[in-house]
Each structure stands twice: as structure tokens, then as C-alpha cells.
VOKEFI-211908 format. One record per residue: x, y, z of N, C-alpha, C, O, CB in turn; residue in three letters. Coordinates in steps of 0.1 Angstrom, whole numbers, plus 5000, padded with zeros to 4 digits. Glycine has a CB too. Layout:
N
XYZXYZXYZXYZXYZALA ...
***
This chain:
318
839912271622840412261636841912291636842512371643840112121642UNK 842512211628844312221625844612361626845312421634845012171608UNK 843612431612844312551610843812681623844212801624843812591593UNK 843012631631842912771640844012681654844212761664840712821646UNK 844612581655845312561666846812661670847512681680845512421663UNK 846712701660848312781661847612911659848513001661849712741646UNK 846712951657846513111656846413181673846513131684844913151645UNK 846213311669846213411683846913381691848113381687845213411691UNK 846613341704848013351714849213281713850313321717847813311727UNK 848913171707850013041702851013111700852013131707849812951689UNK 850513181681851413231674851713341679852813371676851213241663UNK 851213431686851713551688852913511700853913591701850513661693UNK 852813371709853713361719855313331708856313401708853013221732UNK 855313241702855913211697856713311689857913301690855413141692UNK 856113431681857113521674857713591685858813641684856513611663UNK 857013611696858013691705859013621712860213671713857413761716UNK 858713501717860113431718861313431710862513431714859813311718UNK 860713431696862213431685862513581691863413601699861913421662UNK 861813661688862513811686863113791702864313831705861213971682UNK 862413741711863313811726864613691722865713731724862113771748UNK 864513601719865913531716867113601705868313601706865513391710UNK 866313641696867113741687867513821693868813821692866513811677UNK 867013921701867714031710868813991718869814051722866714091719UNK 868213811723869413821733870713791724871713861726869313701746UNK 870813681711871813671708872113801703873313811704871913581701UNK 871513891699872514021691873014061706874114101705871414171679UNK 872514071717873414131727874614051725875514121721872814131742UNK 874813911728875613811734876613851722877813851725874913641737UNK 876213891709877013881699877914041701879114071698876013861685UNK 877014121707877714251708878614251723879414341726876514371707UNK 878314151728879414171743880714121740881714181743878914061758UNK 880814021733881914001727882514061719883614011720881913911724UNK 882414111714882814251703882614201689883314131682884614301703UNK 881114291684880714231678881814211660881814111653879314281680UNK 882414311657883414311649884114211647884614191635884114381651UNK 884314131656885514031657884513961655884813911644886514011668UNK 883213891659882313781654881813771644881413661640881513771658UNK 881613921636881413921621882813891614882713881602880714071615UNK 884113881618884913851612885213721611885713651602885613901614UNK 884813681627884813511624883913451613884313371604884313441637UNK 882513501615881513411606882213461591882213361583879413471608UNK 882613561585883013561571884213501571884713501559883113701565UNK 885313411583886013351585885713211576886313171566886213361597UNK 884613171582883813061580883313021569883612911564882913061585UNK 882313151561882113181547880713111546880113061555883313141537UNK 880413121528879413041524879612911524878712841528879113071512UNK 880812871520880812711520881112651537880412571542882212651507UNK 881812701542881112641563880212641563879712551568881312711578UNK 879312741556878012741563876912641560876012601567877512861562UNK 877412621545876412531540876912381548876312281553876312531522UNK 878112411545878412241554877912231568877512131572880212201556UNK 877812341574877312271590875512291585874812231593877912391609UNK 874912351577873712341571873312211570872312151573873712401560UNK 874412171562873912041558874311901567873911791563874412041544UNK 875111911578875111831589874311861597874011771605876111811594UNK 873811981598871812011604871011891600870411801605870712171593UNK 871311921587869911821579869611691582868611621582869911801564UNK 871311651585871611531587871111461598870611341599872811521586UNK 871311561609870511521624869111561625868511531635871211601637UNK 868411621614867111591620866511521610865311521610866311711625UNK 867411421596866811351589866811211593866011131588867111371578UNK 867811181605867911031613866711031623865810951624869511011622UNK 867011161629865811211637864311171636863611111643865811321636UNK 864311211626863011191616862910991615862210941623863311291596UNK 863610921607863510771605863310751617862110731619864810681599UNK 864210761631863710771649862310751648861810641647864110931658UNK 861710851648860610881650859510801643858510761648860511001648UNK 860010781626858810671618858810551628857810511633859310611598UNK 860210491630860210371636859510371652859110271657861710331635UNK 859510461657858710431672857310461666856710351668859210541687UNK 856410541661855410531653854610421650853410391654855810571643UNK 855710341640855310191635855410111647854310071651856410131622UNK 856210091653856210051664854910041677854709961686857210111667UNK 854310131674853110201682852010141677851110111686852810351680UNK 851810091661851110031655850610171642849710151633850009961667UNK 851210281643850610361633851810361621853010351624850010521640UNK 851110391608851910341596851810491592850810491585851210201585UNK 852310621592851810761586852610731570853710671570852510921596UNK 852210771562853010801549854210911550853911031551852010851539UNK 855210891548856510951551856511111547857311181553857610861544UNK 855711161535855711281532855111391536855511511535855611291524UNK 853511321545852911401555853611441565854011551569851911341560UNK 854011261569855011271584856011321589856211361600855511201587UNK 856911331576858211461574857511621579857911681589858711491554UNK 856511641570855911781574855311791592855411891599854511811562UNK 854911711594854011771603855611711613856211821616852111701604UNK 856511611620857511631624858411741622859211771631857911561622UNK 858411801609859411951612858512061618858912151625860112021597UNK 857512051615856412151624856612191638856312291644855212091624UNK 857012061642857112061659858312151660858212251667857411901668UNK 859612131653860612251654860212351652861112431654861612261647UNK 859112441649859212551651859012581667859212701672858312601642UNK 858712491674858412461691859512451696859512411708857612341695UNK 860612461691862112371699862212471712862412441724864112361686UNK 862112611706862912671720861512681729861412791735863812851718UNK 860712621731859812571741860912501752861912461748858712461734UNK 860612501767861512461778861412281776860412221776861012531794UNK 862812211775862512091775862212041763862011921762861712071784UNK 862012121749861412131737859612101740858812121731862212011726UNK 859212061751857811981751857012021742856111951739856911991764UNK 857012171733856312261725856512131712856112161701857112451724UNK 856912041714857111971701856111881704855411881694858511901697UNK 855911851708854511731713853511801705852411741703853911721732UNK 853711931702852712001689852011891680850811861680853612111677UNK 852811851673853211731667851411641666850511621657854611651680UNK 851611591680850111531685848911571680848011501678849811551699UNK 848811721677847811771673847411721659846611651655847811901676UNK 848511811652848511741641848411581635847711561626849511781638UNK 849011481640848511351641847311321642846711271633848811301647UNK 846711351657845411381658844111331645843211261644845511521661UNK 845011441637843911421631844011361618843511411608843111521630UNK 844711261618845411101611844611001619844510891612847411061614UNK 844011001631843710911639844610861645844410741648843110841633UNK 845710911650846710841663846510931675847311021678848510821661UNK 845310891683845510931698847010991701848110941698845310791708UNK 846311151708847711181716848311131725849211211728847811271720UNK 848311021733848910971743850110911736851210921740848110891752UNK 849810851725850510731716851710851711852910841714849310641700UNK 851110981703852211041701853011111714854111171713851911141691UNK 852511101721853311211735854111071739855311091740851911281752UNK 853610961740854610851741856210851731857310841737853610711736UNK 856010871717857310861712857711001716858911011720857310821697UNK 856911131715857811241720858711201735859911241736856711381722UNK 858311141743859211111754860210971752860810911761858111081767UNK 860310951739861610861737862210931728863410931728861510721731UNK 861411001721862811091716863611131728864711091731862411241708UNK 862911211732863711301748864511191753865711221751862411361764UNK 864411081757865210981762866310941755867410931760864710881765UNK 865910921738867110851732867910981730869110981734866810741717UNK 867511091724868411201726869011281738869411391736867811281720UNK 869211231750869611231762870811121765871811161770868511211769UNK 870611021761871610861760872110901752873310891755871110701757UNK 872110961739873011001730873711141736874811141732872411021717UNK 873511201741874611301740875411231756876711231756874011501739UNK 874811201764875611161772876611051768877611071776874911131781UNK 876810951759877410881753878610961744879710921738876510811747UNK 878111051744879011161734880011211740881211221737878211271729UNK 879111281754880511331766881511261772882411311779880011381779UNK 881311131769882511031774883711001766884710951770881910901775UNK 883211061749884611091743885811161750886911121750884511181733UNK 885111261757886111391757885911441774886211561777885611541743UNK 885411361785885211361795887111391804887511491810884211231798UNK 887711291802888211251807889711421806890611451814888311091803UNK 889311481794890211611791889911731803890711811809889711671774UNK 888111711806887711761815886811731824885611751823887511821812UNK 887411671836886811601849885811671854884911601858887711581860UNK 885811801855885111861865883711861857882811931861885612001870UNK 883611781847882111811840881611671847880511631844881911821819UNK 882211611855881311441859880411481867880011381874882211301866UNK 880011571870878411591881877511591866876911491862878111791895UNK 877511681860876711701849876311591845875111551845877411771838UNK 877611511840877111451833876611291840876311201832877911481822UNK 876611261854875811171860874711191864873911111867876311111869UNK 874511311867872911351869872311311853871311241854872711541874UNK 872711361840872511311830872411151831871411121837873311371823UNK 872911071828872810931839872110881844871610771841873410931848UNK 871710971857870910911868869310941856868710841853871011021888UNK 868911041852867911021846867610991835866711041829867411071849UNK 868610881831869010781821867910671826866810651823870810731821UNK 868910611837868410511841866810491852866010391851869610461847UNK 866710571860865510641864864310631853863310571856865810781867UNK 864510691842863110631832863210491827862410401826862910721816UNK 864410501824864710341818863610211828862810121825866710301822UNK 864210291841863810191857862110191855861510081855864310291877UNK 861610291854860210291853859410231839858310201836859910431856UNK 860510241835859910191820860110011815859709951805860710291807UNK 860709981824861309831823860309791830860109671827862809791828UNK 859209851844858609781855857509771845857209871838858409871871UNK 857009661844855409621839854409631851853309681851855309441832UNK 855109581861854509611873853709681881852609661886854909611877UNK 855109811881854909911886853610031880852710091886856209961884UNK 854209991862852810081860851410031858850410111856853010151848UNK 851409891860850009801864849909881876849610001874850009611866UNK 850109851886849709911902849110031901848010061905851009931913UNK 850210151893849810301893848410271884847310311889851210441884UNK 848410221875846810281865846010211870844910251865846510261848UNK 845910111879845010011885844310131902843210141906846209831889UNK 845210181906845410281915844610401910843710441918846910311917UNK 844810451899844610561895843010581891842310681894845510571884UNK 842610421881841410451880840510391893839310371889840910401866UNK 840610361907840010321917839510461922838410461929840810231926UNK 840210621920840110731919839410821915839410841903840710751917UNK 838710881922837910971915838711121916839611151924836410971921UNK 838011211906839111361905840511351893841111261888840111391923UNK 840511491893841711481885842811461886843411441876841911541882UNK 843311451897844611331898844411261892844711271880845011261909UNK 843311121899843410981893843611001877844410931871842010901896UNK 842911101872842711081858844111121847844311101835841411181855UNK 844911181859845911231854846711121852847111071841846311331861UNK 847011081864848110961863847210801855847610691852848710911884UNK 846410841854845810721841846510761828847010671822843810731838UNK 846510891823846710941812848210881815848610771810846311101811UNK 848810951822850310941825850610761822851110721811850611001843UNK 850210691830850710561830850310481817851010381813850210491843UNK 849010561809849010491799849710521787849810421779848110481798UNK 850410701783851510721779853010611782853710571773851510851782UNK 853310591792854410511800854510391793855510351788854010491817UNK 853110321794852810181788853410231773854510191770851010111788UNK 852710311764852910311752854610341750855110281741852010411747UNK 855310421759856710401757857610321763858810321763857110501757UNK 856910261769858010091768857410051755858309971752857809931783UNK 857010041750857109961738857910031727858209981716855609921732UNK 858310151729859410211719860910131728861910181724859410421719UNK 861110041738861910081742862309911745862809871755861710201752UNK 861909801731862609701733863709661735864409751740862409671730UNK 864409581735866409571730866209631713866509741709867409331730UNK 865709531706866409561690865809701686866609751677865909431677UNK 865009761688864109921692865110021694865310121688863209921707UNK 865709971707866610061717868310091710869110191712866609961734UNK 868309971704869909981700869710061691870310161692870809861695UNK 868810041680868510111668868210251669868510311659867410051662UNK 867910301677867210431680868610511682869210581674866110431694UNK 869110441700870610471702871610491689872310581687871110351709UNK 871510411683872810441669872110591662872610701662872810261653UNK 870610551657870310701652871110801657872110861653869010751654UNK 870210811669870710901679871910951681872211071680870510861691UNK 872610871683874310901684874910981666875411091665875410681687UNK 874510921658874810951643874311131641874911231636873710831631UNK 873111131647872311231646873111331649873611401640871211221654UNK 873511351667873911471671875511441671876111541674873211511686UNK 876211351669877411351665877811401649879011441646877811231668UNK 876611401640877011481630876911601631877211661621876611451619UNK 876311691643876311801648877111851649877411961643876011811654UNK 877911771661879111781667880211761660881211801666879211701675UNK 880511711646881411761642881411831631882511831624881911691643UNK 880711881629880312011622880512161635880712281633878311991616UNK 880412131644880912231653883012241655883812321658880012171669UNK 883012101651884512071656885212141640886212201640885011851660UNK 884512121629885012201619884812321618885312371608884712161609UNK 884012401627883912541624884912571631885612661627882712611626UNK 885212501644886012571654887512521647888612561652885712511672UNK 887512441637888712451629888912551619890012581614888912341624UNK 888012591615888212701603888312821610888712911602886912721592UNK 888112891628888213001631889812941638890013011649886813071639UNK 890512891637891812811643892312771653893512801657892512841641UNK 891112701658891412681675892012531675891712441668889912701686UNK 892812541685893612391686892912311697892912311709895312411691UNK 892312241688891112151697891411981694892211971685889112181689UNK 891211871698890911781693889611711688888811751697891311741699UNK 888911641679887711621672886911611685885811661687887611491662UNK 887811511697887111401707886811521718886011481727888311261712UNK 887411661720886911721728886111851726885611941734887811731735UNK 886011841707884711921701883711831700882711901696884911971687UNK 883511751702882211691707882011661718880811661721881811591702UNK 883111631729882711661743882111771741881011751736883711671753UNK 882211891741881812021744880512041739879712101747882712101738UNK 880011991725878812011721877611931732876611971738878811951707UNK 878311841731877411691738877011761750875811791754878411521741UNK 878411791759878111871776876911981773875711961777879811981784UNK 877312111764875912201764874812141761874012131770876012321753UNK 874412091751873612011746872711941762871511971764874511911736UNK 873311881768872811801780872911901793872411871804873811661784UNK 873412001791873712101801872212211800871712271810875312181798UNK 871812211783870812311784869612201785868412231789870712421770UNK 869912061781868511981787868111981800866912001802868511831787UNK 868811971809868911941824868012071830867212051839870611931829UNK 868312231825868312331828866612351824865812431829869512401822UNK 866412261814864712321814864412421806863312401800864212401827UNK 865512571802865412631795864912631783865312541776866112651796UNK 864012721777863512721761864812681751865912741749863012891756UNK 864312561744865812551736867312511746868312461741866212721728UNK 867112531756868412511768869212641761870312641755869612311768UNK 868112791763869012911757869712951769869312891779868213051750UNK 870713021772871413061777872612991783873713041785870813111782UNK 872012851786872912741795873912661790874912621795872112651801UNK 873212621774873712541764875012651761876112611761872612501750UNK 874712791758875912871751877012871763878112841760875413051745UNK 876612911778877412951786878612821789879812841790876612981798UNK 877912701788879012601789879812581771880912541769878212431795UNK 879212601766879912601751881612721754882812691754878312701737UNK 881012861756881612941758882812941767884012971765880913011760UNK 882312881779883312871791884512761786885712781787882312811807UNK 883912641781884612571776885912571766887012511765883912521773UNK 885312651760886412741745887412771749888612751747885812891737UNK 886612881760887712941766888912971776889813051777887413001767UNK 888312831785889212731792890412641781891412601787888112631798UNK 890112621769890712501758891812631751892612611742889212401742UNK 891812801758892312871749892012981742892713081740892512831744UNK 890712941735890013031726890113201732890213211744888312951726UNK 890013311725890113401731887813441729887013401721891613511721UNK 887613521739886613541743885113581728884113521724887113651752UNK 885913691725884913671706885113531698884113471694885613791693UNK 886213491694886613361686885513241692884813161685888413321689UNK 885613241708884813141713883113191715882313111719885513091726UNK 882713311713881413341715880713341698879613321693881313481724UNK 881913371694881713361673880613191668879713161661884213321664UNK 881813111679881813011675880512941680880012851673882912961677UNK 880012971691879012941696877613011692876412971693879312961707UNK 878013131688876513191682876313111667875213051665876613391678UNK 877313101657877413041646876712851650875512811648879213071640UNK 877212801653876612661654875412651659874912541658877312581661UNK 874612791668873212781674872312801663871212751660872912891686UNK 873112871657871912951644872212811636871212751632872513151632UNK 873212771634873312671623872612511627872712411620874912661620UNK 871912511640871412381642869812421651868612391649872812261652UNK 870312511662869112511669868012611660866812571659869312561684UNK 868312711656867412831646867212761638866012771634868012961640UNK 868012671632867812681616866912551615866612491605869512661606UNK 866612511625865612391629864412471629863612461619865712311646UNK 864212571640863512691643862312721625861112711624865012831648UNK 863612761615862912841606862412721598861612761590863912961598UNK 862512601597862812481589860612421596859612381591865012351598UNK 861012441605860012421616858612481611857512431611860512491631UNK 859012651607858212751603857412741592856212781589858812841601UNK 858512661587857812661568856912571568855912561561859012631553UNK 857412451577856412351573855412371579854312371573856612221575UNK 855412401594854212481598852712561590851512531589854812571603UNK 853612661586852812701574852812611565852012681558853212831568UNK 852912531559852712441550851712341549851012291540853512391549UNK 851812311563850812221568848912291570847812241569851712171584UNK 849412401572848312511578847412531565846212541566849012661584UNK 848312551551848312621541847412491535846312511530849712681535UNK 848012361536847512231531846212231535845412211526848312101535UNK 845712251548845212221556843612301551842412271552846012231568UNK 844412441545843112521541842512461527841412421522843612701539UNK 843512461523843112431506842112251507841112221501845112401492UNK 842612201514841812061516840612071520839712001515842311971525UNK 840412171530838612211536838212301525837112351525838412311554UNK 
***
């Protein structure tokens, strides 16, 4: 079953997404001139690269502990070396809109015995705690730039909006009590729904929540400043506190937007930003193609292997 879930349309949707994203970055790379962005990245070199490589790793290996712990939390115990694999699997899904293509994830569990609702439950606290984290992030470096506070309270408002629904025990008694008095697929929907909801308030106690939060924050702030060191090696006069504003804003700017991966939305505020702080137009599009490939792709290809790995396991075991 595993191994035919990703074949035919899946995978064929999926490789065209990379390549139509490939095309766009090689445009985006060539509008800026592309000369001057290959001079930046050899600016950078082998050793930048491995270092923001390896503050990649860093955010999706907290990521990962995140995820065992709402898991266990759920009541399921996976062994950490399966669990690693089939969690990087879902990155090959990232530039799915909203990532939801990571809820992939479920399938694979599936067939561990943890009901998908239970995993679609922690996939929607990831989305939350990685939301509270970068918004926590943009408050470093907010205050350098005011005109980002719509952004980032609508980020905010549906902070507290799930939080609100997820704190009501109440609320979602009434809806699933409502739901199954229903016949049709509505009712059945919002049964599903409310009983995912239930399962993620329980990712979402106090000592749960702080814990996650700190991941979270460690996570994409070692991102962020792996971005603030590249944009120091191509020599832009930044401060640390408003190279992670900047990450944090795209970051929540391409959540908000829905976009596959938040492509286009995440770079445009990256870019605009640079180049508002100074940056000349290649230097700052250099810098932004380089940190996509170095966190969002390189998730992407990281995503791939285990994929196939999992697929590959999957044959040899039947």
C-alpha cells in the first residue's frame, strides 16, 4: 500500500512543481543579473555553505524532537529511526501551499497503527508552534521597521484564534455532539474535524506548549542566523536583530499567503527588505535565492531521499 501511495499522479505532480520552481528561481536569479549572483554565492563559498547547511539541519533536527514529543504525547511511542525517516519524507511535500502536503506523513504512520486524525492533529501544532515562533522572532527587529505591524498581528490574531478554539473543551463538545446528530457529509466532516481539534489540545498543555515554543524558536532562529551570516559574508550592514526580523517577517509573510512553500511571497519581502536596509538589487536577490536553497530546497531534496528510502524499505520488507 505505502509503496504505490506516491506513484503516478502524486509523483508526477510533485517533480513538476520542483522544476516549475526551478525555472522560476533561475528566472528570479537571472532578473537580477545573474553574474553578480554567481559572484555572490562564490562570495559565500564551500565553507558558508556548509555552515548554513548545517544550521538547516539544526532546525529540522529540533523540529523533529517537536514532533516525537507531541506524538508521545498523543499516546504513540514510534522508534526514533523509523520516525526520523518517515518525518523527513513529509519535506519532500514542503512546497505544498501551507506545507499541508506534509500531513503525507499520516500515511506513512498509518501503517504503524496511529490513526490519521492523531497525526493530522500534531501536523496542526507544528503549523501553530512554528507560527508563534517566527512571530516571536519579528519582535526582535519590528520596531527598525513599523510598517510590518499589520503582518505581523494578523499573524497574532491567528495565534490566538486557534489557541481560543483549542483552550474551549466546550466548544468542541457542542460542535462533535452537533455533528454526529447529522446526517451527510458535513456532519461527518466536522466530526473528523473536532475530533482532530480534541487531539490537538492535548499537544497544547502549559509544560507541552513552553517546550515546543523554545524548540520552535531555537529551530527557525538558527535559520535566521545563518541568513544574518550570509548577509554578512556578501557585506551588508545589517544588525543580527534585524536579520532575523527579516527572515521571521518572510517566513510568516509566505505562511499567511497560502503559497507552495510561501514561494514567491517569502522572497519578495526578503528582497524588498534588503533593499530598503541598502542592499543593492543582485546582492539582495543573491542573498535570498542562497538561503531558500539552503533551508527550504535543501529540506525539499533531504525530503526525497528519505522518501525513497522509506519506499525502497518498504519493498524489500513485502
Amino acid at each position: 500500500m505505502t509503496q504505490r501511495q506516491f506513484n503516478g499522479w502524486r509523483l508526477r505532480a510533485l517533480i513538476l512543481s520542483i522544476m516549475i520552481a526551478t525555472a522560476g528561481y533561475l528566472a528570479f536569479s537571472l532578473w537580477g543579473g545573474w553574474q553578480e549572483v554567481v559572484a555572490a554565492f562564490i562570495r559565500i563559498g564551500v565553507i558558508g555553505t556548509v555552515i548554513a547547511l548545517g544550521m538547516s539541519l539544526v532546525n529540522y533536527s529540533l523540529r523533529f524532537i517537536r514532533w516525537q514529543f507531541y506524538l508521545s504525547q498523543l499516546g504513540y511511542m514510534v522508534p526514533w529511526s523509523p520516525s526520523l525517516r518517515i518525518y523527513l519524507s513529509g519535506f519532500a511535500l514542503t512546497t505544498t501551499p501551507g506545507k499541508a502536503g506534509e500531513a503525507f506523513r499520516g500515511i506513512l504512520l498509518k501503517q504503524r497503527g496511529i490513526p490519521f486524525p492523531s497525526t493530522f492533529a500534531a501536523f496542526l501544532s507544528e503549523r501553530l508552534s512554528d507560527l508563534v515562533a517566527v512571530v516571536l522572532l519579528t519582535l526582535l527587529g519590528l520596531a527598525q521597521y513599523p510598517q510590518a505591524r499589520g503582518l505581523v498581528l494578523a499573524g497574532l490574531a491567528g495565534i490566538v484564534m486557534v489557541l481560543a478554539c483549542l483552550s474551549s473543551q466546550r466548544l468542541l463538545s457542542h460542535l462533535n455532539t452537533w455533528a454526529k446528530s447529522r446526517t451527510g457529509k458535513v456532519g461527518g466532516l466536522v466530526v473528523h474535524l473536532t475530533d482532530m481539534l480534541q487531539d490537538a489540545r492535548r499537544c497544547h498543555g502549559p509544560r507541552l506548549l513552553v517546550l515546543a515554543t523554545f524548540l520552535s524558536v531555537m529551530a527557525w532562529g538558527a535559520e535566521a542566523l545563518a541568513f544574518y551570516w550570509v548577509l554578512m559574508w556578501l557585506g551588508a550592514d545589517v544588525s543580527l536583530s534585524f536579520a532575523v526580523f527579516v527572515y521571521a517577517l518572510s517566513m510568516l509573510a509566505g505562511a499567511l499567503s497560502f503559497l507552495p512553500g510561501g514561494l514567491g511571497g517569502a522572497e519578495a519581502v526578503m528582497v524588498s527588505l534588503l533593499v530598503v536596509k541598502g542592499m543593492t538589487m543582485p546582492a539582495a536577490i543573491a542573498a535570498t535565492v542562497f538561503i531558500r536553497l539552503a533551508t527550504l530546497w535543501f529540506a525539499v531534496v533531504i525530503g526525497l531521499v528519505a522518501l525513497y528510502s522509506s519506499r525502497h524499505g518498504e519493498a524489500v520488507a513485502s
